[in-house]
C-alpha positions in Angstrom: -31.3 -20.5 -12.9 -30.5 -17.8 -10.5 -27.2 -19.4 -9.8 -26.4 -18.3 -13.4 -25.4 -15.3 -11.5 -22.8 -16.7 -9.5 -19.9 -17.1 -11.9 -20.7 -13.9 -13.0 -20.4 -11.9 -9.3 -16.6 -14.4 -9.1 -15.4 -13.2 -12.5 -15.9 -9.5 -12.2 -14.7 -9.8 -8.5 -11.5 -11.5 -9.8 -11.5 -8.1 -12.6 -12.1 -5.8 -9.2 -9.5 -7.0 -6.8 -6.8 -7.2 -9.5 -7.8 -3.8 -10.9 -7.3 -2.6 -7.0 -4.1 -4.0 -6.4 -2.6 -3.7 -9.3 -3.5 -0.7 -12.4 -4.9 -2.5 -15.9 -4.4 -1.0 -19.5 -8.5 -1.2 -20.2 -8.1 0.0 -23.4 -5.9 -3.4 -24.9 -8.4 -5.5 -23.5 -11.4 -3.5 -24.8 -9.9 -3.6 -28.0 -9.4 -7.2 -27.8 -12.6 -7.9 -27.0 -14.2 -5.6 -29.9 -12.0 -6.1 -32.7 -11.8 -10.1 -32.2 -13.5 -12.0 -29.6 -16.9 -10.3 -30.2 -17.0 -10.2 -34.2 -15.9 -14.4 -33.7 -18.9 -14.5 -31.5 -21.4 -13.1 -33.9 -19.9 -14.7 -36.5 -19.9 -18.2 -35.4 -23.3 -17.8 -33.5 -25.3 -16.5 -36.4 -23.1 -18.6 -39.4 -24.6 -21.8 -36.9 -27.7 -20.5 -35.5 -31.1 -22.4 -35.6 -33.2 -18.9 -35.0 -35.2 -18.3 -37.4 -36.5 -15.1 -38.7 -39.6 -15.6 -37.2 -37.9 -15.9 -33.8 -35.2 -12.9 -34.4 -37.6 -10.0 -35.4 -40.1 -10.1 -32.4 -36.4 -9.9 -30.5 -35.5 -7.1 -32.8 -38.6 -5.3 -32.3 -38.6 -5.7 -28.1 -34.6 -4.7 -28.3 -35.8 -1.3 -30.8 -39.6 -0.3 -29.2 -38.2 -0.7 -25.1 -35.2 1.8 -25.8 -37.9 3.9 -28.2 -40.4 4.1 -24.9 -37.4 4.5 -22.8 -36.3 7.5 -24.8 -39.6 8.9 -24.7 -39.8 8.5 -21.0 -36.0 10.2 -20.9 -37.4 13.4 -22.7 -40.3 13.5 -21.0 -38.4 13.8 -17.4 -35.9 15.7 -19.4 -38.5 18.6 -20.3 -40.1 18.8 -17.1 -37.3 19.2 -14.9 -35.7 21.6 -17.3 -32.7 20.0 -17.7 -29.9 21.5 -20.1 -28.3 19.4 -23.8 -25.5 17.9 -21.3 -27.9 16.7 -19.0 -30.6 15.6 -21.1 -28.0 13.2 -22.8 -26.8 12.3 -19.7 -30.4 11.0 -18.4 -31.0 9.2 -22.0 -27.4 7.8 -22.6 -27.6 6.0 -18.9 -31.1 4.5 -19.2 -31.9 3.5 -22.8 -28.2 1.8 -23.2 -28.0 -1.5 -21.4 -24.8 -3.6 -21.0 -25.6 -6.3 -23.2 -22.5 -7.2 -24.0 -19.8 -7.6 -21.2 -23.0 -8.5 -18.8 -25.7 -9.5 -20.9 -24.2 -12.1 -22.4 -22.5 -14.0 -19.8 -26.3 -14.3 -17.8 -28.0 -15.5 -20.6 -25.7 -18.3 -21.8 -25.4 -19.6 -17.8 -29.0 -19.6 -17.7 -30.2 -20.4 -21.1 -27.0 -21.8 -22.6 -26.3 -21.6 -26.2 -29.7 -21.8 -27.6 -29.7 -18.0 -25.3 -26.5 -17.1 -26.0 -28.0 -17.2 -30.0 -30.7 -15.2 -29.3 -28.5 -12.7 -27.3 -26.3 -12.1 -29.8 -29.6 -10.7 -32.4 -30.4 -8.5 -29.2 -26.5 -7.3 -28.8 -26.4 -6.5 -32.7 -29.5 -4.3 -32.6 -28.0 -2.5 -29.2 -24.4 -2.2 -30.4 -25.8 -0.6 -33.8 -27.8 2.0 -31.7 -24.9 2.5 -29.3 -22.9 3.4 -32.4 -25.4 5.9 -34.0 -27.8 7.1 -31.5 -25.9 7.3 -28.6 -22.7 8.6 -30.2 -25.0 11.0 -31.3 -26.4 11.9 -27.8 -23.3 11.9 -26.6 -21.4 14.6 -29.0 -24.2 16.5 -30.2 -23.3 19.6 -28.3 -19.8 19.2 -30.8 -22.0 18.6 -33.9 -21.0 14.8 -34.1 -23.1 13.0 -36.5 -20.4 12.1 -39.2 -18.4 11.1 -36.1 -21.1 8.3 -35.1 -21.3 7.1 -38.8 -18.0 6.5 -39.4 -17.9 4.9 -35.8 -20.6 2.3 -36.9 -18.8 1.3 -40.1 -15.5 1.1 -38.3 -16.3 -1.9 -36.3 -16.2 -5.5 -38.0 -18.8 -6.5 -35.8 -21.1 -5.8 -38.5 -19.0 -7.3 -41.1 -19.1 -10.4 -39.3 -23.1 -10.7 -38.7 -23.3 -9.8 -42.8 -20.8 -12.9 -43.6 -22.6 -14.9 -41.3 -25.9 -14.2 -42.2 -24.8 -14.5 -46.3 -22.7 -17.5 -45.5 -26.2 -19.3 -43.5 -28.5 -18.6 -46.4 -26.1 -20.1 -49.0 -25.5 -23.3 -46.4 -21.8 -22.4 -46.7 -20.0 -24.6 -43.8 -16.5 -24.7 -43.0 -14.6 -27.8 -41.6 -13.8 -27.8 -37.6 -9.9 -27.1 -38.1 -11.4 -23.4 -38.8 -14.7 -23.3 -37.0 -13.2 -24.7 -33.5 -10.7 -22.0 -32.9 -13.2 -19.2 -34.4 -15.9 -20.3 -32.0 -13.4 -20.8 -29.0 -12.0 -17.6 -29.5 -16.0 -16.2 -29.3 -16.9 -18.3 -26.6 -13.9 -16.4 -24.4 -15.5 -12.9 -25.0 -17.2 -14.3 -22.1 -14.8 -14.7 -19.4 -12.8 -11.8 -20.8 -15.8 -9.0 -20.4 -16.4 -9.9 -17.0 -13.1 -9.3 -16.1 -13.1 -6.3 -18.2 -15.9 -5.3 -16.8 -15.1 -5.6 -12.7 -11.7 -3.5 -13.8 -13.7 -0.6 -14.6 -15.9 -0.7 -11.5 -12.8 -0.8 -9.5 -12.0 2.5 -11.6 -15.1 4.3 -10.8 -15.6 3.1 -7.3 -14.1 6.3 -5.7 -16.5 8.3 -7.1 -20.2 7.0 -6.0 -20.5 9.0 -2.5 -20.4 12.4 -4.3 -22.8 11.4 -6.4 -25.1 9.0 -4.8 -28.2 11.1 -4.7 -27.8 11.4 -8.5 -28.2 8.0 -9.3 -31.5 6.7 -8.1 -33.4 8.1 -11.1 -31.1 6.8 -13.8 -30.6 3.3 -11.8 -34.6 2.9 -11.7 -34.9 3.2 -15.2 -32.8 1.0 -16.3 -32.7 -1.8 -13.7 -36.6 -1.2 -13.0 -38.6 -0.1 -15.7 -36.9 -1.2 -18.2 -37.9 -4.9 -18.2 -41.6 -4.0 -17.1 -41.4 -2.1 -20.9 -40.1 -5.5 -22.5 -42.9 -7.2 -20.3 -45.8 -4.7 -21.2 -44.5 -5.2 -25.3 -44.5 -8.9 -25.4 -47.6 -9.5 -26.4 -47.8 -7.0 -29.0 -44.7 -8.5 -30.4 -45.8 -11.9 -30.1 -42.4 -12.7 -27.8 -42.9 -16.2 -26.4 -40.5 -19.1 -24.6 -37.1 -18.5 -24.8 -37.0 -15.2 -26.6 -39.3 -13.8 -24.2 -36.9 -14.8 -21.1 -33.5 -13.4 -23.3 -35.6 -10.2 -24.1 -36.7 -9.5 -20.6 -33.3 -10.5 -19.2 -31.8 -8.5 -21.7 -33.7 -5.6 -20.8 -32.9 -5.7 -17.1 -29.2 -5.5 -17.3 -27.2 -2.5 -15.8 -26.3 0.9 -17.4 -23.6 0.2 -20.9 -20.0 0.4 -20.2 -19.4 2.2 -23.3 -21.8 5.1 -22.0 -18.5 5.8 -19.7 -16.6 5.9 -22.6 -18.2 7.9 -24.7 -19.4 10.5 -22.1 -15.7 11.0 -21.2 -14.7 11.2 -25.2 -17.1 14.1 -25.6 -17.4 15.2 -22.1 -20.8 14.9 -21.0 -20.8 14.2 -17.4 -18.2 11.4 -17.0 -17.9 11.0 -13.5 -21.2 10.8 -13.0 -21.8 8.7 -15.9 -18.9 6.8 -14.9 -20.5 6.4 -11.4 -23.9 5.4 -13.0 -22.2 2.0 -14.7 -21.0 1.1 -11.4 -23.4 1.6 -9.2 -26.4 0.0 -11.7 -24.3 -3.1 -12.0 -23.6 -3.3 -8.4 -27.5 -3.0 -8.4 -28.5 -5.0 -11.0 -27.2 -8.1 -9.2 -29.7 -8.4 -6.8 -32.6 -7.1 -9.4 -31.2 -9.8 -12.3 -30.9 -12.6 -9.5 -34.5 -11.5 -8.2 -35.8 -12.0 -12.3 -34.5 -14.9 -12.9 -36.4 -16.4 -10.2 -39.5 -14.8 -11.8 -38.3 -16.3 -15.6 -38.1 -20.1 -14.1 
C-alpha cells in the first residue's frame, strides 16, 4: 500500500518539470477538470456505487465533525495569539480544507481501488460543498461575501451530478455501456489530470517558500498532523470501521486545498503565503501519507 504513493510523486513531477520549463494556462485545465472530469466522476461513482447509507453517513459525519474540531482548534490559536480577520482566515482556510480532490483521490483509489475511490468521492462531496460555502466565506468576509459563496456553490454541476446520481440509483435507472463507458472514462481521467494539475501549481509557488518558511510549521502541523489523529479520536463515536475508516483517515491526512490558493488570491487574504502553504504541505504530506499508509495495512 505505500507504493500507492509512487505514481502519485511521478505524475505531479511530470506537472512540475513541464510547468518549469515551459509556462501552463492552469486555469483551462482547472476548468476542465471542474466543469467535466469531476461531475463524470461523481456521477458515475455514486449512479454505480454499492455504499450504502449506512456506510456513507459515518464518512459524512468524520468529513463534517474533524473540520468542525479543526475550526475550533483554528479560533482558539486564532484568539490567543491575537491575530487580525485576514489572518484568522488565513490559519482556518489552510488547516480545515484538505486537498481531497487533485490528491486525495488519486491515493485512495491506488491503495483501495474502486471500492475507495466510492467512498472518496462521499468524502470529496461533503469537502467541496464546505469549500464552496464556508471557506468562500472565510475567505471574502472582510468584502461582505456571503451571496458570493452561494451562488458559487450552485454554479458548479458537481452537485447536479451527485443529485442525478443519487435519483437515478434509487429508481435502479441504468444506462447501456455505449453511454456509461465514455462517462466513466472521462471520470476515471480526473485522476491523471489533477496530479498534473496539481505539480503545475507547485512549480508556481516554489519561489516563494524561503520567505516564508517560519510561517508554515503551524498551519502544515495541523493539517498533515492533527488532522488524522481528529479522524482517529472520532471513529469510534461514529462507528467508522474497515474501509471507510482507512478512506476517512487517509482523507484527513492530505495536504492544505489547492483552491485555498485560489480563493485567497481572488479576495486577497494572504496569497503568497497561502500559496506557499499548498506547496510546502504537499511536499510534506508525502512522507506523512506514505508513513500512514504503512500504519492503515
Amino acid at each position: 500500500m505505500p507504493t500507492a504513493i509512487l505514481p502519485i510523486l511521478l505524475t505531479v513531477a511530470i506537472g512540475f518539470i513541464i510547468e518549469s520549463h515551459r509556462r501552463t494556462e492552469v486555469r483551462a485545465l482547472s476548468t476542465i477538470v471542474i466543469y467535466v472530469l469531476l461531475p463524470c466522476l461523481i456521477f458515475t461513482s455514486l449512479l454505480t456505487t454499492k455504499v450504502t447509507l449506512r456506510h456513507a453517513l459515518p464518512l459524512v459525519g468524520a468529513a463534517i465533525f474533524t473540520s468542525l474540531a479543526l475550526w475550533v482548534i483554528g479560533k482558539a490559536i486564532a484568539r490567543a495569539r491575537g491575530y487580525d480577520t485576514k489572518r484568522e482566515s488565513f490559519l482556518l482556510l489552510t488547516t480545515i480544507f484538505m486537498n481531497s480532490g487533485n490528491m486525495g483521490m488519486p491515493v485512495v483509489f491506488y491503495a483501495f481501488g474502486d471500492d475507495g475511490l466510492a467512498l472518496a468521492v462521499i468524502w470529496l462531496l461533503v469537502m467541496n460543498t464546505l469549500s464552496n460555502t464556508v471557506a468562500v466565506y472565510y475567505a471574502s468576509r472582510h468584502l461582505g461575501g456571503r451571496r458570493q459563496a452561494i451562488r458559487t456553490v450552485f454554479s458548479l454541476p458537481s452537485i447536479y451530478a451527485a443529485a442525478a446520481a443519487l435519483i437515478l440509483h434509487n429508481l435502479g435507472v441504468t444506462f447501456p455501456g455505449y453511454i456509461m463507458d465514455p462517462l466513466d472514462l472521462l471520470g476515471k481521467s480526473v485522476i491523471p489530470v489533477a496530479q498534473l494539475l496539481l505539480g503545475i501549481q507547485l512549480a508556481k509557488a516554489r519561489s516563494q517558500v524561503r520567505e516564508f518558511l517560519g510561517q508554515l510549521l503551524l498551519p502544515n502541523s495541523l493539517r498533515l498532523l492533527i488532522a488524522p489523529a481528529i479522524a482517529f479520536a472520532l471513529s469510534p463515536l461514529l462507528h467508522l470501521h474497515g474501509l471507510a475508516f482507512k478512506v476517512a483517515i487517509l482523507l484527513s491526512a492530505m495536504p492544505t486545498g489547492v483552491n485555498m490558493a485560489v480563493y485567497t488570491a481572488e479576495f486577497g487574504v494572504h496569497p503568497r503565503l497561502t500559496a506557499t502553504t499548498v506547496f510546502t504541505s504537499t511536499v510534506a504530506s508525502f512522507f506523512t501519507i506514505t508513513a500512514l499508509l504503512v500504519l492503515l495495512r
